[in-house]
C-alpha positions, 0 to 999 in steps of 0.5 A, a space after each residue: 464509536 463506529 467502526 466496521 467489523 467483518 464477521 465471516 466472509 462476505 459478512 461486513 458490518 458497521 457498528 458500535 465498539 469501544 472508544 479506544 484508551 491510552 493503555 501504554 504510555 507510548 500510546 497515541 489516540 487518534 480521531 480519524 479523519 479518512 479511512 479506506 478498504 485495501 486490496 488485502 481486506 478482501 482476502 478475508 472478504 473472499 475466504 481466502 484467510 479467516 475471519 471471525 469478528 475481525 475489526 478492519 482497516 489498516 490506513 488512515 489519517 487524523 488529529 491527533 486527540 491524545 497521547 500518552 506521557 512518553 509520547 514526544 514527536 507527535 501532540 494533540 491537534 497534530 494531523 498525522 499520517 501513520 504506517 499500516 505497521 506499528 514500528 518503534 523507528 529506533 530499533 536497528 533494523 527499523 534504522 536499517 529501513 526496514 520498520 515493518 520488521 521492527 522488533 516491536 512490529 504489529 499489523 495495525 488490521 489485527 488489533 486495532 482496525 482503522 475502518 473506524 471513527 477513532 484509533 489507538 496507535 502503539 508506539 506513535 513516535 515510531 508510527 505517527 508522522 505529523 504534516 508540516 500543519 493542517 492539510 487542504 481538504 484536496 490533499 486529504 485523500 492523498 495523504 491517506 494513500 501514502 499510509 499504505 498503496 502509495 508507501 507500499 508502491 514506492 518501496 516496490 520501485 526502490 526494491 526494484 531499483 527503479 532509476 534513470 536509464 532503467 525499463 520498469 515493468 509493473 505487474 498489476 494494475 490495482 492501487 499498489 500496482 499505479 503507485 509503483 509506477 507513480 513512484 517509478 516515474 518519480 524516481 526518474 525510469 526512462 520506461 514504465 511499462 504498465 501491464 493492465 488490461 483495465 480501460 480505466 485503469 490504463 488510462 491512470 497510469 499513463 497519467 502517473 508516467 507509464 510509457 507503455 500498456 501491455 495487456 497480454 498476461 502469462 507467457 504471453 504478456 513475458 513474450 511482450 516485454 522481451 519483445 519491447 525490450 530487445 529480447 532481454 526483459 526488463 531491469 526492474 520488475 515489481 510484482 503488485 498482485 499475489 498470485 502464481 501467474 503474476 509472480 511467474 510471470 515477473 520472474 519471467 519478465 526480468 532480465 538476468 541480473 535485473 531486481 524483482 520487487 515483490 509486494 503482493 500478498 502471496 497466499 498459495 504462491 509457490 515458488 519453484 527453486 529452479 526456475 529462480 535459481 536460473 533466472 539469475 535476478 535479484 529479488 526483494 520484497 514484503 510488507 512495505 517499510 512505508 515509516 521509512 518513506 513517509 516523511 519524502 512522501 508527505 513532503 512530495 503530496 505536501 508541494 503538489 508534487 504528486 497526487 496519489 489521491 486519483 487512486 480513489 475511484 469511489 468515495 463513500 460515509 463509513 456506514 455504507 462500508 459493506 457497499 465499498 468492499 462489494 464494488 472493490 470485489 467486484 472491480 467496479 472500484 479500484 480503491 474505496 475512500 470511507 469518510 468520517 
């Protein structure tokens, strides 16, 4: 099969490997359908963390081609949706909500890599989640965002505790950061206050219900959430970033006694305790429990409730995967589709 693998920074190829095999009996094979590039791919991409030959991609979607002998909730033919974690869906912390801290947890990216015309997934009865039968092909890319930006956005809003009568204010405008405030509309928030400072990027969140665009950044943009929420900051705050300056600068935008949800993948961000300690907000963050969502999620995409798929802004074959990762490098792409 075909499947993108990255050999160093900015050294991005497609090529032959192995047809993936039923290894545990847990074990379902996938024959995906779409394929996408992640916000967090580029991190490898740019240098950030390293990469030696690593096979890439995290999300996906597909039919399922075959399962192994203790497999039950998913069968072959289904179209499936999974998490960007492997997770068992019955240990008690994934019955807590928290499946991407399962005890079996395994980033799909590390061993497995999606960017590819077919997949092994571990634990699929845990992981897989079938839709209610064959989607329209329109429905395809926003089914794929729910596997992660849309699944990760969601829980940054719950986190949050974004709700009726609160102000949100979303940090960030990439594709996690308009799926929290997709999922802080959906949730019922009275304010969503977008912070962007992309024309384009404006324009879709306002579309998924942010009320307002704050364009300043640092100080600056804390000073103008204060100033649109009578000097006190907002409920809830969700960080969708992953440096210093966005994680201080949600910190700061919380009122005392508010939520911060953080899901930016935070290298080199260093957290000074004195200024959490007297911030006086509540926090909760890190990788999304998107299994725990996704069943409310399909259903949502499923009734045309939502379109999470407008996040894709360029749509490319897998061959020309390397092109996707340089547009999303270079932001001439917010979210990159790859199809199959």
């Amino acid at each position: 099969m075909r499947g993108v693998v990255m050999y160093k920074a900015g050294d991005v190829r497609v090529e032959e490997r192995e047809d993936p095999k039923i290894i545990e009996p847990t074990d379902a094979i996938v024959k995906l359908t779409a394929t996408c590039i992640c916000g967090s791919d580029l991190w490898p991409y740019r240098g950030v963390e390293p990469a030696d030959h690593q096979v890439m991609g995290h999300e996906y979607v597909g039919v399922v081609e075959e399962v192994g002998s203790a497999v039950r909730n998913v069968k072959p033919g289904d179209f499936v949706v999974g998490s960007f974690v492997i997770s068992d869906n019955t240990c008690e912390i994934c019955q807590a909500g928290f499946t991407s801290k399962c005890v079996h947890a395994e980033f799909v990216s590390q061993t497995i890599g999606t960017q590819a015309e077919k997949a092994r997934i571990p634990h699929a009865d845990g992981t897989l989640v079938a839709t209610p039968g064959q989607p329209d092909p329109e429905l395809i890319p926003a089914l794929l965002a729910a596997s992660d930006v849309l699944g990760t956005g969601w829980f940054a809003a719950v986190a949050a505790q974004a709700g009726p009568g609160k102000t949100v204010a979303v940090v960030g405008d990439g594709a996690v950061g308009l799926m929290a405030v997709l999922a802080a509309k959906q949730l019922g928030a009275e304010r969503v206050i977008a912070m962007s400072r992309h024309p384009e990027r404006q324009k879709l969140a306002r579309y998924y219900g942010a009320t307002d665009i704050v364009e300043e950044r640092g100080e600056a943009g804390i000073a103008k959430i204060k100033e649109l929420t009578n000097g006190l900051g907002a409920h809830s705050v969700i960080e969708a970033v992953g440096t210093q300056e966005s994680f201080m600068q949600a910190v700061g935008a919380t009122r005392g006694g508010g939520h911060l949800g953080y899901v930016g993948l935070n290298y080199d961000v260093t957290i000074p305790g004195i200024e959490l300690f007297f911030a006086g907000i509540h926090t909760l963050g890190g990788p999304a429990p998107v299994r725990h969502f996704l069943p409310e999620l399909i259903q949502l995409i499923w009734n045309r409730t939502i379109d999470p798929g407008k996040v894709f802004d360029l749509t490319l074959p897998l061959d020309q995967a390397a092109e996707g990762y340089k547009a999303m490098d270079e932001r001439r792409a917010t979210k990159v589709l790859l199809t199959l």
